[in-house]
C-alpha positions in Angstrom: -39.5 -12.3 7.3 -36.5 -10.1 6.7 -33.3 -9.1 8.4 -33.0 -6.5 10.7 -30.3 -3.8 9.9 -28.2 -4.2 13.2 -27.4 -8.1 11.8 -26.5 -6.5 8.3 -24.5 -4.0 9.8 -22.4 -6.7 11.6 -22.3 -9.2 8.4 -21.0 -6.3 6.2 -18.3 -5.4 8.8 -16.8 -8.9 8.2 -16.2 -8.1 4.4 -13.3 -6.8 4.0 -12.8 -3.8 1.3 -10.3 -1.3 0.0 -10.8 2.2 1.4 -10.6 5.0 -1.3 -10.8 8.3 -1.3 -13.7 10.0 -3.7 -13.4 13.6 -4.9 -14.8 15.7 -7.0 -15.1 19.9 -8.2 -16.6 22.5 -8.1 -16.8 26.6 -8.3 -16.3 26.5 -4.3 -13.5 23.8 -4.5 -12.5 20.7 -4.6 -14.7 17.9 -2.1 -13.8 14.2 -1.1 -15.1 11.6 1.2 -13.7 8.2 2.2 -15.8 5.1 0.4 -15.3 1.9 0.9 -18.4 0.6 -1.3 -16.3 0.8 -4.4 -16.6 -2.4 -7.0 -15.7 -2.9 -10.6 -18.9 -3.1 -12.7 -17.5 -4.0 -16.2 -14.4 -4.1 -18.3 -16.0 -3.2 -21.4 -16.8 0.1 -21.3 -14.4 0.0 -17.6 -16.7 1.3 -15.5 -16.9 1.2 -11.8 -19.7 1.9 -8.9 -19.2 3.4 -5.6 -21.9 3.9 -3.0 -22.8 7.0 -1.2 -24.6 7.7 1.5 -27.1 10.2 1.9 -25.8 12.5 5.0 -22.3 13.1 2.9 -21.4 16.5 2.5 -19.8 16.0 -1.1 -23.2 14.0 -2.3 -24.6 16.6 -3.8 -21.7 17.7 -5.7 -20.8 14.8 -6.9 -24.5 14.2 -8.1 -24.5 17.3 -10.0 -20.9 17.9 -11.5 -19.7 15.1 -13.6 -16.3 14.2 -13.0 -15.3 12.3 -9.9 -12.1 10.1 -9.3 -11.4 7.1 -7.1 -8.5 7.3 -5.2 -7.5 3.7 -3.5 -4.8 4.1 -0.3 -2.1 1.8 0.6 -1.5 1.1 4.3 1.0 3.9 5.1 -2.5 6.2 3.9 -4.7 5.5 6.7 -4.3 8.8 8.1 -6.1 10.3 4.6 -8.9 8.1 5.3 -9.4 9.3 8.6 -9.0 13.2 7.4 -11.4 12.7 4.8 -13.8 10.6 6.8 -14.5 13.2 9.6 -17.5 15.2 9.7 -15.6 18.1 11.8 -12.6 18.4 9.0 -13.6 21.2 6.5 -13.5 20.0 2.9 -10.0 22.5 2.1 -8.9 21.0 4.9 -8.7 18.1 4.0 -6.4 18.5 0.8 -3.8 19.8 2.8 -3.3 16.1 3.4 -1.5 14.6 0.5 0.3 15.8 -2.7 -3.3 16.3 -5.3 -2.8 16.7 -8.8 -5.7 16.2 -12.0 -5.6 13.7 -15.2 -8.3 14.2 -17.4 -12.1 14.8 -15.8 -10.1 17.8 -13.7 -11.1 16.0 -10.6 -8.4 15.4 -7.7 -5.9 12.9 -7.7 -4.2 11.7 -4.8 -0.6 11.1 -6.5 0.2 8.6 -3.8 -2.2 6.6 -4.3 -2.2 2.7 -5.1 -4.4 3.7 -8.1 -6.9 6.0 -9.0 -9.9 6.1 -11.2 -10.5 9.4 -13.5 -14.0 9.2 -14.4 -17.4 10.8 -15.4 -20.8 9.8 -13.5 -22.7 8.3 -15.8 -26.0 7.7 -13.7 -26.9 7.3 -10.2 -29.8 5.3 -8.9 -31.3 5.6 -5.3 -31.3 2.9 -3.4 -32.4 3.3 0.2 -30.3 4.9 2.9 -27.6 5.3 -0.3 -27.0 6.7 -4.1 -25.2 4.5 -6.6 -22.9 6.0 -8.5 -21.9 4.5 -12.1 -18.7 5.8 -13.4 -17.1 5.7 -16.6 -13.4 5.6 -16.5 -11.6 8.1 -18.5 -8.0 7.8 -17.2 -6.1 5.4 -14.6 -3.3 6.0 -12.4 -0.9 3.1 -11.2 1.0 4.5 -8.2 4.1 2.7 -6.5 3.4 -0.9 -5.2 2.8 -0.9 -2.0 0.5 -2.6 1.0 -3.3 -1.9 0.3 -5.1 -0.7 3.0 -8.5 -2.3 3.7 -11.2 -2.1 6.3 -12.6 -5.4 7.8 -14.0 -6.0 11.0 -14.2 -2.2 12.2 -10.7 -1.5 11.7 -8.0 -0.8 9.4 -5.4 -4.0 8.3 -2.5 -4.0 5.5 -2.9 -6.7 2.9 -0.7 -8.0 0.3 2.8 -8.4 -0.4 3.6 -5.8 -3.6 4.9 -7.6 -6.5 8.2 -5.5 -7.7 
């Protein structure tokens, strides 16, 4: 017995999640690719995962170089996600979109961002079709309250009220 991939597919597109933005650095630039298999893994040391599939461009960097920051969008961001999840959009292309800065790892940060996570790998495993990225958070950036943008059901929806 087992389940077939197709029935997967469709039972993971009715969880909803918060789309982010990963990037990371290297000597040829910076590199980012929308996730939206991002959970928290522990408080103590904070640490979070995110999950990348084989066929990204920025995989490899990421795997090799170290730092690597989260980036999750509010609503009025869904444009970002679509920039940085095209295969056709070259990866200095794609930070043209956006106001990027650095905290501590030197990995970009979207400034308007809901939040982002400044981290360092600190392992990967393989699993299947994917790599699973550990990440140690080194810094945190709280942007403006706003609507968080999250992907359920094939699409893109606004959820929550912000709290002022």
């Amino acid at each position: 017995m087992g389940v077939d991939a197709t029935t997967y597919r469709e039972a993971m597109s009715r969880l909803g999640a918060a789309v982010n933005i990963v990037t990371t650095r290297d000597e040829t630039g910076p590199h980012g690719f929308t996730a939206s298999a991002v959970c928290s893994v522990t408080d103590a040391p904070p640490t979070l995962l995110v999950c990348i599939n084989r066929n990204v461009r920025s995989r490899p960097t990421v795997q090799m170089n170290g730092p690597i920051c989260i980036n999750t969008l509010s609503h009025a961001q869904q444009h970002v996600s679509a920039t940085f999840s095209s295969g056709k959009i070259e990866m200095a292309e794609r930070f043209e979109v956006g106001t990027w800065t650095t905290l501590e790892t030197g990995a970009p940060m979207l400034h308007q961002a809901l939040m982002s996570f400044d981290c360092l790998v600190s392992d990967i495993l393989e699993v299947g079709t994917h790599s699973v990225v550990f990440c140690a958070i080194q810094a945190i950036h709280l942007g403006d309250p706003a609507e968080a943008l999250v992907y359920f059901s094939r699409g893109y929806h606004s959820v929550g009220t912000p709290r002022i």
